[in-house]
N, C-alpha and C positions, 0 to 999 in steps of 0.2 A: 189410317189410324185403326188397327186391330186394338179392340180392347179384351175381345171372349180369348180367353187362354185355354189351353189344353193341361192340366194337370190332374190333379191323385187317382180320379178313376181311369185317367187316360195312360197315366205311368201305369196304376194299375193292368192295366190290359196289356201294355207291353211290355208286363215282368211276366204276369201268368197269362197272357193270351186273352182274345177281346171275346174267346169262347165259355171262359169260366164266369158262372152265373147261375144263382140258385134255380131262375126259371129255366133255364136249360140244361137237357140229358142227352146222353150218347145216342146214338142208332146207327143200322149199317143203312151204306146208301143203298138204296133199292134199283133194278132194272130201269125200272121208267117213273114218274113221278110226275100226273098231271094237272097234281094241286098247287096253288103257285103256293108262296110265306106268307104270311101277315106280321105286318109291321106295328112294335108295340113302341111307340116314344110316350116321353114321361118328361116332369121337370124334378128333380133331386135338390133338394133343398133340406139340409138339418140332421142329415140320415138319413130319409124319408123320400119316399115318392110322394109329392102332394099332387102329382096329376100325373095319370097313365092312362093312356089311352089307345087302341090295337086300330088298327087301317078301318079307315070310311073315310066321310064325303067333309067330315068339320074337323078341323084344325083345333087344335089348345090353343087359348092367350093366356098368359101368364102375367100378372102384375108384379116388376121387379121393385123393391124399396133397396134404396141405394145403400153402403156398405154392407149389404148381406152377400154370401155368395150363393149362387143359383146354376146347373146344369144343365143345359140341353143332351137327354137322351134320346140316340137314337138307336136300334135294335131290331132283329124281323128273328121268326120261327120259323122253320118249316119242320114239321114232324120227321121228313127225313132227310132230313142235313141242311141246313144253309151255307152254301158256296162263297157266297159276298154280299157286302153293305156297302151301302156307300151313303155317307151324308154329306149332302150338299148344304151350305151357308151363306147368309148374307145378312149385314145390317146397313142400320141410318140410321141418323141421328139430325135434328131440327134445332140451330142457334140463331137466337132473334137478341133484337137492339131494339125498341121499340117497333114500330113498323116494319123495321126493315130484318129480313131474314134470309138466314144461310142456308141449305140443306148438303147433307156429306151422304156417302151411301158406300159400300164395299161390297164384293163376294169374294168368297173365298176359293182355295185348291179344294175340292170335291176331299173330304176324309175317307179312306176305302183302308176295308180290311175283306180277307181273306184267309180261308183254310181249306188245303189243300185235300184231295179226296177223288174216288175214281168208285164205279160199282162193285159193291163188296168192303168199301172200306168203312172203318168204324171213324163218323165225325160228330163233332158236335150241333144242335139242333138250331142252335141261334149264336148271333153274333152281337157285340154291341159297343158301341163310340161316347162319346160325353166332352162337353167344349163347356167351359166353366164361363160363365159370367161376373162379374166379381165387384166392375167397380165401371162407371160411366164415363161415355166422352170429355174429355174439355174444350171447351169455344172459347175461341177467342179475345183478345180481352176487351169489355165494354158489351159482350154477349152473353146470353144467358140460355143454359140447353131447355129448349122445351121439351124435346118429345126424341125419344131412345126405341129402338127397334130391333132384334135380332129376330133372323128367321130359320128354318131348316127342314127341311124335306129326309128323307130315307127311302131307299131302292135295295129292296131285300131279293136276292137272287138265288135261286135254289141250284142242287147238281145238273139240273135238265132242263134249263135255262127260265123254269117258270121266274115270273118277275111280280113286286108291291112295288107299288110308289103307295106313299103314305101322304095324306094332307098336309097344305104350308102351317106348320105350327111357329108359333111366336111368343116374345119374352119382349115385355114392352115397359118403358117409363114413361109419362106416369101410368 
């Protein structure tokens, strides 16, 4: 049971490409490049980033309130070029009857994009994904959901193979 959808910033990117984005500018790829990307995830909510946050050690949780919609960003820079992204995903979800309780869990196909590029060419700096959150499990009937979970990782990959992994960031009910 998928419930995180992929839609407007995601059509978005695959009408004009997952490279258009105010925080990212052109550059040519360089010879050699031995700084790896940093990865910037965020949650989008309203218009708005209400939480963005660039690679280290702590992860975002994000408190979701149900019929809002909410997106997991994921995104990496490297000053000169970023090659690939890839976000990886997973939820769970907690359905109880009194004492007695259910647990669900999923992961998803890894989300990977790409642009293509070779020394000399002119690419874009950053790349970036979004899986919309929208609306919550349902349990079964005589159940009641306690507790909603969506997770996501990012792996920003540069022309010269430098590599981010980004912390488990999370979008949780309640």
């Amino acid at each position: 049971m998928r419930q995180a959808l992929l839609t407007a910033p995601l059509l978005l990117a695959l009408t004009m490409g997952a490279t258009n984005c105010e925080y990212f500018t052109d550059t040519v790829v360089p010879a050699s490049d031995s700084t790896p990307p940093t990865a910037y995830d965020g949650v989008w909510r309203g218009g708005e980033y209400e939480v963005l946050r660039p690679s280290g050690n702590n992860g975002i949780t994000f408190h979701f309130t149900p019929g809002e919609a909410v997106f997991a960003v994921s995104s990496a820079i490297d000053p000169q070029g970023l090659h690939k992204l890839t976000m990886s995903t997973e939820e769970g979800w907690l359905c109880c009857s009194g004492d007695i309780c259910s647990s669900s869990s999923s992961l998803s196909v890894p989300l990977v994009e790409t642009q293509s590029g070779t020394v000399g060419s002119t690419v874009s700096t950053g790349i970036w994904n979004a899986v919309e959150i929208h609306e919550l499990p349902t349990c079964n009937s005589g159940y009641t959901l306690t507790s909603y979970g969506f997770a996501w990782t990012t792996v920003g990959e540069n022309f010269h193979g430098g590599k981010v992994t980004s912390a488990k960031h999370r979008i949780v009910y309640p």
